[in-house]
N, C-alpha and C positions, 0 to 999 in steps of 0.2 A: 547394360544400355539404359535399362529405365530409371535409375538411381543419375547417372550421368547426365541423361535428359534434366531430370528434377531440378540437378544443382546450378544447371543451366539455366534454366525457367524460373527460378524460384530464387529472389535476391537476398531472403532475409532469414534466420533460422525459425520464426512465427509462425505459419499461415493456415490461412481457410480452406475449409473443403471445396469452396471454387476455386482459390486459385490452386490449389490441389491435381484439378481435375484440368483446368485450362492446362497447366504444365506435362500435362500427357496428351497431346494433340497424336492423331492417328490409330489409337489405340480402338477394338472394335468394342474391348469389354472394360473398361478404366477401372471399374469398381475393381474388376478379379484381381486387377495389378496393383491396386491400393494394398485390397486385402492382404496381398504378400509381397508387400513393401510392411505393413504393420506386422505380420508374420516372424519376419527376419530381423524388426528392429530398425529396419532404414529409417522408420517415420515413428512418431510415437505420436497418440492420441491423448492429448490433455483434457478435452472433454468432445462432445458429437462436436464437428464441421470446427475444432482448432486442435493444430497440430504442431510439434517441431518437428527439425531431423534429430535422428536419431545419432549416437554419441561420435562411432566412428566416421558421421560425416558433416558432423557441427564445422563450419569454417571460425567462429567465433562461439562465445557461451549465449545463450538466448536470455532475453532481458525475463527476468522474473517478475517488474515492474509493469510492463506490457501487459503481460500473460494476466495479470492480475487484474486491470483494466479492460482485458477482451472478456475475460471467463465470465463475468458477471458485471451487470453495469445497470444503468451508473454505477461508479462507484471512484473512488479516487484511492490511493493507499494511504495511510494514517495511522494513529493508533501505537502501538510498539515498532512496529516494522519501521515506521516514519522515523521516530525517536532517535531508534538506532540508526537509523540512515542521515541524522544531523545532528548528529554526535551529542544528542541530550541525557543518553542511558548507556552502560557502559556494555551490559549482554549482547551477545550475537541474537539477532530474532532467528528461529528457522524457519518457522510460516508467518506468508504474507500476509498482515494484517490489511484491512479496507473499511472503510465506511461505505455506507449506501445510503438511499431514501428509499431502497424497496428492500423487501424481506429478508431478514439474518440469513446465511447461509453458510457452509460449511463447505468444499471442494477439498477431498483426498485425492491427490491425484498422481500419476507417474514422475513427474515432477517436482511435487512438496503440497505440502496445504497451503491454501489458500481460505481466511474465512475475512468473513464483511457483518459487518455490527448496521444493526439501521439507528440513523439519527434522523430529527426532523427537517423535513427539506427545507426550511431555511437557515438550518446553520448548516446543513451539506451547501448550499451554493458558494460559501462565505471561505476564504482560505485556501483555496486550490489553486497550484502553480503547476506551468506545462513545463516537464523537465527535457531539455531537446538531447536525442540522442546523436553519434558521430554522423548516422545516416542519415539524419532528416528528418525521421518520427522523433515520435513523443510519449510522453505517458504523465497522468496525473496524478500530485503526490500533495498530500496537506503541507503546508508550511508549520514553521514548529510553532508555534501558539495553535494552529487547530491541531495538529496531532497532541499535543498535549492537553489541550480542552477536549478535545473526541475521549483520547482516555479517562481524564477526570468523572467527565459525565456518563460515560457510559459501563462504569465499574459500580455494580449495581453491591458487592460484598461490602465495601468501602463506607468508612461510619464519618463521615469529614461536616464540621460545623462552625469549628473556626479556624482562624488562620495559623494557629497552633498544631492542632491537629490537623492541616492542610499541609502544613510543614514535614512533619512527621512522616507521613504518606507519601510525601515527594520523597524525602532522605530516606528514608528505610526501607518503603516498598517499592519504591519506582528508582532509585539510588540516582536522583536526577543529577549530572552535572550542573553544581552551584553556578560556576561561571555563565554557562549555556543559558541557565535560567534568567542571571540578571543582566542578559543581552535581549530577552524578550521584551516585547513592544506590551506595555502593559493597556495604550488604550487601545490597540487590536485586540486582546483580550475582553478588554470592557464590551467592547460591539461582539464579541463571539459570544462572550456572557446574557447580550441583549436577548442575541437569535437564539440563544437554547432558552433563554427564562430560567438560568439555572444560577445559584446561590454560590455555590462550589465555583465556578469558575469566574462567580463575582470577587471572592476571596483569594481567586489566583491572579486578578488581574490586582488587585491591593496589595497582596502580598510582593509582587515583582515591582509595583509601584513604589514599595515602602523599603525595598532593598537597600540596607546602607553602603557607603565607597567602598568601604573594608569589605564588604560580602555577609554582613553579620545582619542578619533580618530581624526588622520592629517587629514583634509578635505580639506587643500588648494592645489589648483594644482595639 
């Protein structure tokens, strides 16, 4: 009865530990019936007060996208996860990559990883697109010049000083799709380049600038 309640009350596979607790109206003790609703797996805890249901009673897959935007915030998704989500790198990501303006953080959780890199908050304002989901919500995701500048800049191993070896790093370490690349907006990059004050992503936005017809990049000078 109280799982059937739930799926009643509760429209979306996401929610909060209020509406959690609104969707068991009458109950004398809600927590005990939470409790073993998480017991049995009906419900599973992604982190305190967010939750899905749980697998055999998912009506749809819950958005990973979402989850990634409620678990820690601000934040937008970016990064590899973005990449791969606009076809700029050719791997599967399996944790959701984010940026943030507040503290790096790390989320292992019953559902996959989740981590979030801190950039300064004015290049986090910069590049964020609300992507609408079939229901109505939404979730925030870098567009491909910030998820690609979010990477560039915040790959601290990375030795990049010219647009040779800017190249390189895109082709061998990040295996960017060439085409993907010279469909980027190179003076979007320019002003992404502004708000970080970064060098590297003044050389990404030249580099895409300098892209020959054929696909064959100026590299000299």
């Amino acid at each position: 009865m109280t799982i059937a309640l739930l799926l009643k009350n509760i429209p979306f596979e996401e929610f909060d530990y209020q509406t959690l607790l609104d969707s068991l109206p009458g109950y004398a003790q809600p927590r005990m019936k939470i409790s073993g609703m998480l017991a049995r797996g009906d419900i599973i805890r992604v982190k305190k007060g967010l939750y899905v249901l749980g697998e055999s009673f998912r009506r749809r897959p819950y958005c990973r996208e979402l989850l990634a935007n409620l678990i820690y915030g601000p934040s937008c998704v970016s990064l590899d996860y973005a990449l791969q989500y606009h076809g700029l790198i050719p791997e599967r990501v399996e944790s959701v990559t984010s940026v943030t303006c507040g503290r790096p953080r790390v989320f292992d959780t019953p559902v996959g990883i989740f981590s979030y890199k801190m950039i300064p908050m004015e290049a986090y304002r910069t590049g964020i697109d609300r992507i609408e989901l079939d229901d109505g919500r939404s979730f925030l995701m870098a567009i491909p010049e910030k998820a690609l500048a979010d990477r560039i800049a915040t790959d601290r191993g990375a030795s990049i000083s010219s647009r040779k070896g800017l190249y390189e790093y895109l082709t061998a370490d990040l295996r960017v799709d060439m085409e993907g690349l010279r469909k980027l907006d190179h003076t979007r990059l320019a002003e992404i380049a502004g708000l970080y004050r970064s060098r590297r992503i003044r050389l990404l936005s030249d580099l895409v600038r300098r892209l020959s017809p054929n696909g064959k990049e100026v590299l000299h000078a």
